[in-house]
C-alpha positions in Angstrom: -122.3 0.0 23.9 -118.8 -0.3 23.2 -117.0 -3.5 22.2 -117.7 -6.5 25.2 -115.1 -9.3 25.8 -116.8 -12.6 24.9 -117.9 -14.4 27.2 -116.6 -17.4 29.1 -116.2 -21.0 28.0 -114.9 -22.0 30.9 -116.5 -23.4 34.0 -115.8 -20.0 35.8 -118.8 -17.7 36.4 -119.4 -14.2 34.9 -120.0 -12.1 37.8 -123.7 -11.1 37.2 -124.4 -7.7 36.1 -127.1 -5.8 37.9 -130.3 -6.3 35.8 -131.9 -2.8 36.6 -128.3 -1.6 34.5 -129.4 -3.5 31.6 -133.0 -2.7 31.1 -133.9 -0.2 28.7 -137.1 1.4 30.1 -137.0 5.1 28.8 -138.4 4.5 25.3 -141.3 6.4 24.0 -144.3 4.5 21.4 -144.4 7.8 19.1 -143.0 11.4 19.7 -146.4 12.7 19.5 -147.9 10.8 21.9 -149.9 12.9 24.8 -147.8 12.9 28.0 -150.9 11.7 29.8 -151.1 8.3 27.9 -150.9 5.4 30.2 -148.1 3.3 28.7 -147.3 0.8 31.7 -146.3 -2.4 30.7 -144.0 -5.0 30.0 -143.5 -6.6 27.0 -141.1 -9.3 25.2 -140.0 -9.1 21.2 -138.8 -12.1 18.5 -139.1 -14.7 21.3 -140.1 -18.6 20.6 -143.1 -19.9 22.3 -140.8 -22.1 24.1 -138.4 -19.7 25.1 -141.2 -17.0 26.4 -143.7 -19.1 28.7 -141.2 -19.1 31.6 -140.6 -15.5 31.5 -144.2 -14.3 31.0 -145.3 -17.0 33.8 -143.0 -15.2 36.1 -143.7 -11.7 34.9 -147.7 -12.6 35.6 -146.7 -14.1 38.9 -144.8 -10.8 40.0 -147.0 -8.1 39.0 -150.6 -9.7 38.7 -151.6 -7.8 35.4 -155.3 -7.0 34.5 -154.5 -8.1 31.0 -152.3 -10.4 29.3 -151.9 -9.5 25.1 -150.2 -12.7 23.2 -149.5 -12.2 19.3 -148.9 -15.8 17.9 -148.1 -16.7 14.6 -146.3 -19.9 12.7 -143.1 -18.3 13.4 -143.7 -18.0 17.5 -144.6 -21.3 17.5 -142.4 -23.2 14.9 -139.6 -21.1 14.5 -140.3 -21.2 10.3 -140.8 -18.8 7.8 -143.8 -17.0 5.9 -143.2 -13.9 4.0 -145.6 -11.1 5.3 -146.0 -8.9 2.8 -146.8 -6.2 5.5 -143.5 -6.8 6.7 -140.4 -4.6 5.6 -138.1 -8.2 5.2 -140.9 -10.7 4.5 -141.2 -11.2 8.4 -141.0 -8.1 10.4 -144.4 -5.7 10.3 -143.8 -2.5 8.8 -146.4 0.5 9.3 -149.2 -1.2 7.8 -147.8 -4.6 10.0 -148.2 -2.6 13.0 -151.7 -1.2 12.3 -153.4 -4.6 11.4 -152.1 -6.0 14.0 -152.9 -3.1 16.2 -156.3 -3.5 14.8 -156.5 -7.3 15.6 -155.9 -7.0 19.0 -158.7 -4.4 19.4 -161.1 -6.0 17.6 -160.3 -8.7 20.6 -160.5 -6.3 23.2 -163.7 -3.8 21.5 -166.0 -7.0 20.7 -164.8 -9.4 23.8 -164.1 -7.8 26.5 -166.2 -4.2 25.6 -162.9 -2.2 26.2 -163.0 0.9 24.3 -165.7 2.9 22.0 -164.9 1.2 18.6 -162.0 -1.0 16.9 -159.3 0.7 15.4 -159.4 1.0 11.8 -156.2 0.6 9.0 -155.4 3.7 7.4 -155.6 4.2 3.4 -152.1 3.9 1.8 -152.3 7.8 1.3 -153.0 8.4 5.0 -150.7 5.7 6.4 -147.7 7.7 8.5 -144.6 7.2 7.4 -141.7 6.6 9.6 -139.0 9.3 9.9 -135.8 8.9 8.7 -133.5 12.3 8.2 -129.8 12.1 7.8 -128.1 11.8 11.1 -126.7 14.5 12.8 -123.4 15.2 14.7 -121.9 12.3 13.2 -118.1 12.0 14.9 -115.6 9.8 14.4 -112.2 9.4 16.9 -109.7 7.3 17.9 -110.0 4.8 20.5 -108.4 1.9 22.7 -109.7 -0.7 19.9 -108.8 1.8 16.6 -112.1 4.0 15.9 -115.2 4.6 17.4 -118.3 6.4 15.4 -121.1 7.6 17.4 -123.9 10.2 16.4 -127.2 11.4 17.3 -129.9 8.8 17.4 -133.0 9.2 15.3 -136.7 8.5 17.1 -138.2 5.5 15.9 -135.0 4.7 13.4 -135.0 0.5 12.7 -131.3 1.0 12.4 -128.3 2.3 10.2 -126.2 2.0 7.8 -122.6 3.0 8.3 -120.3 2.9 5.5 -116.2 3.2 6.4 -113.1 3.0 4.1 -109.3 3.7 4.5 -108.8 7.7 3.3 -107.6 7.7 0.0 -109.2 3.9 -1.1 -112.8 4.7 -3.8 -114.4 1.4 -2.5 -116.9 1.8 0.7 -117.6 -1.0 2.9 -121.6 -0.7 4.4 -122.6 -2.5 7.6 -125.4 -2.1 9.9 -125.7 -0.6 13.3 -128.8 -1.0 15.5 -127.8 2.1 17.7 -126.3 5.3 17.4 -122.4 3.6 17.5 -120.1 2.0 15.4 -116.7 0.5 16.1 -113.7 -0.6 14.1 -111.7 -2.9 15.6 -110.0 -4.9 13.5 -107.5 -2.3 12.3 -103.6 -1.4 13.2 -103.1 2.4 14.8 -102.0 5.1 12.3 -104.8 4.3 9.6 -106.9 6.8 8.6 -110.6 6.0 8.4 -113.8 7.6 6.9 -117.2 6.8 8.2 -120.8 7.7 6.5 -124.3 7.2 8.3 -127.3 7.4 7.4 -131.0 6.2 8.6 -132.5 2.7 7.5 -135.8 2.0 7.7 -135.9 -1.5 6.0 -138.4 -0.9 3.4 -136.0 -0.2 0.7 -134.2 2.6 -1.0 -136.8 4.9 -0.7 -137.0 4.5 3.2 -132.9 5.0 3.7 -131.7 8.7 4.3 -129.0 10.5 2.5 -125.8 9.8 3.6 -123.8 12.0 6.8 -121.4 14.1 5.7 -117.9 12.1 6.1 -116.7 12.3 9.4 -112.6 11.1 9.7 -110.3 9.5 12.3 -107.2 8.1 12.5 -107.1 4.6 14.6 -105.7 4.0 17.6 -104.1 0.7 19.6 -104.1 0.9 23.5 -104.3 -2.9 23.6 -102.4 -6.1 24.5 -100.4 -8.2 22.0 -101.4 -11.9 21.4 -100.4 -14.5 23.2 -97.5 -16.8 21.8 -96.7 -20.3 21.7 -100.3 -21.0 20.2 -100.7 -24.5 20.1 -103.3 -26.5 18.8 -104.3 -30.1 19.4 -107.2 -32.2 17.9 -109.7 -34.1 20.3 -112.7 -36.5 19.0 -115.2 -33.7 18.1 -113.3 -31.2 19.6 -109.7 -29.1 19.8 -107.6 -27.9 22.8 -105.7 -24.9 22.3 -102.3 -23.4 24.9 -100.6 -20.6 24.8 -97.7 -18.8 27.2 -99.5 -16.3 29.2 -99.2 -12.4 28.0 -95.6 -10.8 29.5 -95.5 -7.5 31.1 -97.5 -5.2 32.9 -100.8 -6.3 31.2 -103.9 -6.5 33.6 -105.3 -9.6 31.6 -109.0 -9.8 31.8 -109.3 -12.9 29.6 -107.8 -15.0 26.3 -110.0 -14.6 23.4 -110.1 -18.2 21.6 -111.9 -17.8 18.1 -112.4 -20.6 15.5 -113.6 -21.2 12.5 -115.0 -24.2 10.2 -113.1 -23.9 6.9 -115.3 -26.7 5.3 -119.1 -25.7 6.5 -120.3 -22.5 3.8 -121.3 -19.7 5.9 -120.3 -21.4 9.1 -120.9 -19.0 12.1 -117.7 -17.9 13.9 -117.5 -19.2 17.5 -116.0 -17.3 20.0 -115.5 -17.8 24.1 -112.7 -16.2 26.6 -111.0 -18.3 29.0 -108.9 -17.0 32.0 -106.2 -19.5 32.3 -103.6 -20.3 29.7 -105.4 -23.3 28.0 -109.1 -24.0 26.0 -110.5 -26.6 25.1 -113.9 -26.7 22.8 -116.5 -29.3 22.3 -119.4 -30.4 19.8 -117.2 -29.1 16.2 -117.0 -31.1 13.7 -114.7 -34.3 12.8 -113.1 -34.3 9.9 -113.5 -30.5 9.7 -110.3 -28.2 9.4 -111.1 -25.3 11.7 -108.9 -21.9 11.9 -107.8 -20.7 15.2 -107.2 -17.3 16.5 -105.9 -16.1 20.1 -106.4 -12.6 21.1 -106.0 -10.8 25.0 -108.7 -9.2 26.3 -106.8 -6.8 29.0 -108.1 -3.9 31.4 -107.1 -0.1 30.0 -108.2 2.4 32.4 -110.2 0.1 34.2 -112.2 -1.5 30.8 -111.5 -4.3 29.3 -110.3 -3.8 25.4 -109.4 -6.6 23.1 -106.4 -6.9 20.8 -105.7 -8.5 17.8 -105.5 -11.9 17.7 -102.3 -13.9 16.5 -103.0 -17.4 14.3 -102.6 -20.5 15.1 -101.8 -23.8 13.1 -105.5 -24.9 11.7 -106.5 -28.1 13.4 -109.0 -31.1 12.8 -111.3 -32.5 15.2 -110.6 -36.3 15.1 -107.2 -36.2 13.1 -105.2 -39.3 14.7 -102.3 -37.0 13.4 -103.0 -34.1 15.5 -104.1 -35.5 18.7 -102.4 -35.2 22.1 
């Protein structure tokens, strides 16, 4: 999916997308499973407790299914952590994870409910299958409204991938993670040249991780709006407010992107929201806090909306007698 304007912080409404767009519903289990295998079903992954009861109350409510399988652990239920050491990052199953708890749910079904002629049993380590991970194929890199876009071939039953990128003539590589077959680079100017690298990632270390793609090579692009100007910042109790003078010329504006920052928290999360008029204002941050603030424009390019780079701001902070309106 390519790059999506974030989303609004406004009181306007997104219009709603059509959910039957959204749904992925053509994944296989295994590609040697027997076309005949009866794989109906609906099923929800890394949800809460809490979070999951309304949507499988209304998911038993609309189809009436024979049989309702619930795997529960501390983490379901608290929200904590446990390293599994079945797990390929001390929380996720891995092949064994997947066979015992295969096995636990038909030992549930086999011995209390008679389904099936015997429980499932674990393989030995020597017979356990391992998941495939060859180097991906038709790896391409071009130019695009937002500077580079890398997409490639996707790998059956890959966890995800690593994608390495530098400028063309640097020696350092930069490796991120992609949990499909695309990668985009967007924060870049047009008329740099990038390189791109992918290969498959299991999760289970080194020795689960592909050789790398050969390099693939693009030079970026920049179909998209300038900033905003007059970016002005103003401090509110536990909160800013942030104007700017809307975007001149023949821009189709889609949205301003408002991003901030908390300069004081370690490994504070970036926020992000789009607002459609010329003026923000965001709640719950931090008093005392100096946050960095960034404007960007979100405008329509051949009918899709593409973000540009953002312009900063003056730093503001929440509470600062000094800086309020």
């Amino acid at each position: 999916m390519p790059p999506q304007p974030p989303s609004l912080g406004s009181d306007e409404q997104e219009k709603p997308e059509d959910s039957e767009s959204v749904v992925k519903a053509d994944g296989k289990y295994a590609a040697d499973v027997p076309a005949d295998f009866q794989g109906n079903h609906f099923s929800g992954w890394g949800w809460q407790l809490g979070q999951a009861k309304g949507m499988i109350r209304d998911v038993v409510n609309a189809y009436r299914p024979d049989v309702v399988l619930t795997l529960l652990g501390f983490n379901d239920i608290g929200w904590g952590f446990y390293g599994c050491p079945a797990g390929y990052d001390g929380l996720h199953p891995n092949v064994l994870g997947e066979f015992e708890i295969a096995r636990a749910f038909s030992l549930a079904l086999h011995e209390r409910f008679d389904i099936g002629d015997t429980a499932l049993e674990v393989p030995s380590p020597r017979d356990m299958p391992q998941r495939p991970r060859p180097v991906p194929m038709n790896v391409v890199a071009t130019g695009a409204p937002m500077g580079v876009t890398v997409t490639w071939d996707p790998v059956f039953g890959a966890r995800g991938y690593d994608v390495r990128n530098r400028m063309q003539g640097k020696d350092k590589w930069e490796v991120a993670q992609a949990q499909s077959n695309r990668f985009d680079t967007t924060f870049t100017v047009a008329g740099i040249a990038w390189e791109y690298q992918v290969r498959t990632n299991n999760g289970d270390g080194d020795k689960d991780k592909s050789e790398w793609s050969p390099v693939s090579t693009a030079v970026a692009r920049r179909d998209t709006a300038p900033p905003p100007q007059n970016i002005q910042t103003f401090s509110k109790d536990h909160g800013i407010r942030v104007t700017w003078s809307p975007v001149e010329g023949d821009w189709e504006v889609d949205r301003y992107a408002v991003t901030v920052l908390d300069q004081d928290t370690p490994g504070a999360i970036i926020i992000c929201y789009g607002f459609r008029g010329s003026e923000a204002t965001l709640q719950g941050l931090r008093n005392g806090n100096c946050y960095s603030v960034f404007v960007g424009t979100w405008a329509f390019v051949d009918g899709v909306s593409v973000g540009g780079l953002p312009a900063k701001a003056a730093s503001v902070t929440p509470g600062d007698f000094l800086g309020r309106e």
